[in-house]
C-alpha positions, 0 to 999 in steps of 0.5 A, spaced: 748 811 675 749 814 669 755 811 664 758 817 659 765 814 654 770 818 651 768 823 657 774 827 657 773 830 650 769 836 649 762 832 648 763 828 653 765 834 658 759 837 656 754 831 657 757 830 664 756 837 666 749 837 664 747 830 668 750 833 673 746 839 673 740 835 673 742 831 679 744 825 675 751 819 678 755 820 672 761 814 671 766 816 666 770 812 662 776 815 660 783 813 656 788 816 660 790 817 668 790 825 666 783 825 665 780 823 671 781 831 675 778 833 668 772 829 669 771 829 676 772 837 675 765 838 671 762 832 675 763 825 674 762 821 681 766 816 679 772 814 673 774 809 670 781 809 666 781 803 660 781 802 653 773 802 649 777 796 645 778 792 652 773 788 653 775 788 660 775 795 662 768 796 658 765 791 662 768 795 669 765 800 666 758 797 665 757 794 671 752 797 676 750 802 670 744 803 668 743 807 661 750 808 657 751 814 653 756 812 648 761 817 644 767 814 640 773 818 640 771 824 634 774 821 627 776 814 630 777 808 624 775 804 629 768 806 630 764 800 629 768 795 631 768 799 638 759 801 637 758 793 635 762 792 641 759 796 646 752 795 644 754 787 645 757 788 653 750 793 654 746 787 652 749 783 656 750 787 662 741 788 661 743 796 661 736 799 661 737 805 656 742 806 651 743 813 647 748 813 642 751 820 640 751 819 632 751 824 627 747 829 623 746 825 616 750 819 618 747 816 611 751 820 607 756 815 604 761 821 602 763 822 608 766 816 611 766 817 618 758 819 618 758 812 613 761 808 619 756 811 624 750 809 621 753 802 621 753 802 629 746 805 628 744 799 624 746 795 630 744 799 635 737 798 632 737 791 631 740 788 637 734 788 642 737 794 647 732 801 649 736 805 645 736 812 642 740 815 638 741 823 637 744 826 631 748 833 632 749 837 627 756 841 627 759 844 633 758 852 633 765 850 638 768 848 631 768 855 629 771 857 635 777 853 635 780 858 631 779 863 637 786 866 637 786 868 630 779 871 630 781 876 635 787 877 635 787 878 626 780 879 625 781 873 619 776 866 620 779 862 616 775 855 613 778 849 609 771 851 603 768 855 599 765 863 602 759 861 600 758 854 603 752 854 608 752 850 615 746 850 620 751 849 626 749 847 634 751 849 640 755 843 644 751 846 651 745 844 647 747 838 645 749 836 652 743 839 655 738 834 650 743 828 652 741 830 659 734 830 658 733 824 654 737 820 658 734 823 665 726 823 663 721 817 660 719 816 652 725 816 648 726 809 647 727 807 640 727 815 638 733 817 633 733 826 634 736 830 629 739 836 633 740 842 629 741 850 630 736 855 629 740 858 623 743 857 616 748 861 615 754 861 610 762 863 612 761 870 610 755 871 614 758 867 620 764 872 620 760 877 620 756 875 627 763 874 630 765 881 628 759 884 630 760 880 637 767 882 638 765 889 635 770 889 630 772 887 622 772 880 621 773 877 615 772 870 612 778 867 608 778 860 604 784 857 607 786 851 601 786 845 602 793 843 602 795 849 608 790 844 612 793 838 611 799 840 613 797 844 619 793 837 621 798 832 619 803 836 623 798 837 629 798 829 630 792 827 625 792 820 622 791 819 615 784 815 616 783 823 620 786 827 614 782 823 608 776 823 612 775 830 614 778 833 607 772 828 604 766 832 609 770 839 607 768 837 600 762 835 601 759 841 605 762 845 599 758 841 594 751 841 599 751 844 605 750 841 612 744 842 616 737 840 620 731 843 621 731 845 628 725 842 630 726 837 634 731 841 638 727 845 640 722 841 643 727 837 647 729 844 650 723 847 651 725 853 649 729 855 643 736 853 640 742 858 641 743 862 635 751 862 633 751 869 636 749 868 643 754 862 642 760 868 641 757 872 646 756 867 652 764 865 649 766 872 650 761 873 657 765 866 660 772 869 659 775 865 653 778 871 650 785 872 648 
């Protein structure tokens, strides 16, 4: 059995639906009685409702399990008090293989909640477990969570400059390289950098969504604190709203890519360009 935390967000519900589809028992830890359904829709066997803080319920969880992979809710102040003690609780519990979902470029300080990453890296690494660590680029997804506006106005709006260059990765790579590593032998003690095909800047981005759509889209800078507002009024902390104005600063000054290599020798085949992603989104029924 197969233990995914933080399963019923969208990484979570992605890896489940991986494991799945390659024959795996999954077990999901998840926070809230309402996301039971949710994870047993995309294929969770088994559901554990608890707190990642409470010992107790991350024990139950890790009881029977043989590999854990672990997701800390995204942004969450807490994340190396929750890793240390997750990686703590697997020690004990004798978890064969531990795969933690990190971050592309968790060594860079300016983004607070990559810093807190490679600290849990850190102490994954030197606590003694099987582990592998898989480090995402951002989510081609990402870009989609402002679906409605895209279609419905023809206008991607970004919290950084038009000029600014991300290599994003699809989720259901991601999802499926967690499956494999986590499914298949000789991937212990390996940290994989998980990135897309391209490199492309937010013009260029807004390009390929009109060329799917077969429409004009245009790309528009949305200043910062238009951004705040719309977070803080959609239930953001301000741990969360600090540490995501510092990354959108950090994409405008340097950019935010890998190399693609990795992925693509995990898959066995080539990573989904941002296009394919919109057609596939479009294909599945998720327009407006």
């Amino acid at each position: 059995m197969i233990l995914v935390t933080g399963a019923a967000g969208k990484t979570g519900r992605a890896v489940i639906r991986a494991l799945a589809a390659r024959g795996a028992v999954v077990r999901a830890l998840v926070s809230r009685p309402e996301h039971v359904d949710v994870v047993r829709s995309v294929g969770a066997q088994d559901v554990i409702v608890g707190d990642l803080r409470a010992q107790t319920a991350v024990a139950q969880a890790l009881r029977g399990v043989r590999a854990v992979y672990h997701i800390c809710p995204n942004v969450h102040p807490d994340e190396v008090t929750i890793g240390t003690a997750m990686i703590a609780a697997s020690h004990a519990e004798g978890i064969a293989h531990f795969v933690y979902h990190s971050v592309l470029l968790p060594q860079v300080e300016a983004m607070p909640h990559h810093w807190q990453k490679l600290r849990v890296e850190e102490r994954l690494v030197g606590s003694g477990l099987p582990y592998t660590i898989l480090q995402p680029a951002s989510y081609m997804q990402n870009v989609l969570a402002g679906w409605q506006q895209i279609v419905t106005a023809g206008v991607y709006r970004v919290p950084y400059a038009l000029e600014t260059r991300l290599g994003m990765v699809d989720l259901a790579d991601v999802a499926e390289a967690a499956a494999v590593v986590l499914t298949t032998r000789g991937h212990q003690a390996a940290i994989y950098e998980l990135a897309g095909p391209e490199v492309l800047n937010q013009v260029e981005i807004a390009a390929a969504l009109g060329r799917v759509l077969g429409r004009p889209v245009r790309a528009e800078v949305m200043p910062l604190e238009m951004w705040e507002r719309q977070a803080r009024a959609s239930g953001l902390g301000d741990y969360q709203v600090r540490t995501l104005l510092a990354m959108f600063r950090y994409y405008e000054r340097r950019g935010f890519w890998g190399t693609p290599n990795i992925l693509r020798w995990l898959l066995g085949r080539s990573p989904t360009t941002f296009a394919a992603c919109v057609e596939r989104t479009v294909r599945d029924g998720a327009r407006p």
